[in-house]
N, C-alpha and C positions, 0 to 999 in steps of 0.2 A: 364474251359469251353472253345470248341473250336468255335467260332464265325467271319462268313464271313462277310466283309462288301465291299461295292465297290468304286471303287479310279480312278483314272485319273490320268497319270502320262505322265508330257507336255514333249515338245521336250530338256529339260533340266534337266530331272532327278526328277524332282518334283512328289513329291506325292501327289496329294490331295483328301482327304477319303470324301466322297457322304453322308455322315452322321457323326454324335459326335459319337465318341470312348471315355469312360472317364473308363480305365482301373485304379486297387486299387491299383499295382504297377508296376513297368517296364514289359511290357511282351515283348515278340519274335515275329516277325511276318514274313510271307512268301510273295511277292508277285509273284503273276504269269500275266505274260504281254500277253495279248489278241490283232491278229493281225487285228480284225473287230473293225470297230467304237465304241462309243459306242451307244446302242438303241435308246435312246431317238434323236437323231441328224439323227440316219436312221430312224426313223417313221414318223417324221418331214420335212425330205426331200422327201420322199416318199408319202406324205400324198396329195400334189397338183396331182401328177402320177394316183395316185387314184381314185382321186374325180374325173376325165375326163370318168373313167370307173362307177362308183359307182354316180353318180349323172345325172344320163339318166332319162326320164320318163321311160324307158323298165325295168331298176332296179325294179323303184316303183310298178311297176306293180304286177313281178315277186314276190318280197317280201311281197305284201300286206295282203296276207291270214295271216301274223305272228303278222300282226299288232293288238293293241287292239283296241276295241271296244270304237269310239269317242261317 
């Protein structure tokens, strides 16, 4: 079974996998090195950028027809 998981690999070659791997015996694996951060660190950082736009009274407004019923 082919099975993706996701990894970090620091400025020295390290891999470290983002969840348990607990393969029945040695397997092979591939890595492919990705040149974007990863997500959680840009959402994160982005999330203050955001809220400057997203946190107006004119949002609440806008969005309030989706809101339910208090």
């Amino acid at each position: 079974m082919i099975r993706t998981v996701e990894a970090v690999i620091d400025e020295h070659g390290n891999v470290m996998l983002l969840e348990p791997v607990r393969p029945m015996s040695t397997r092979r694996a591939l890595v492919t090195i990705l040149e974007e951060e990863p997500v959680a660190e840009t959402v994160l950082l982005s999330e203050a950028a955001l809220a400057e736009d997203w946190n107006r009274p004119e949002e609440d407004e806008a969005w309030a027809h989706l809101q339910s019923a208090r």
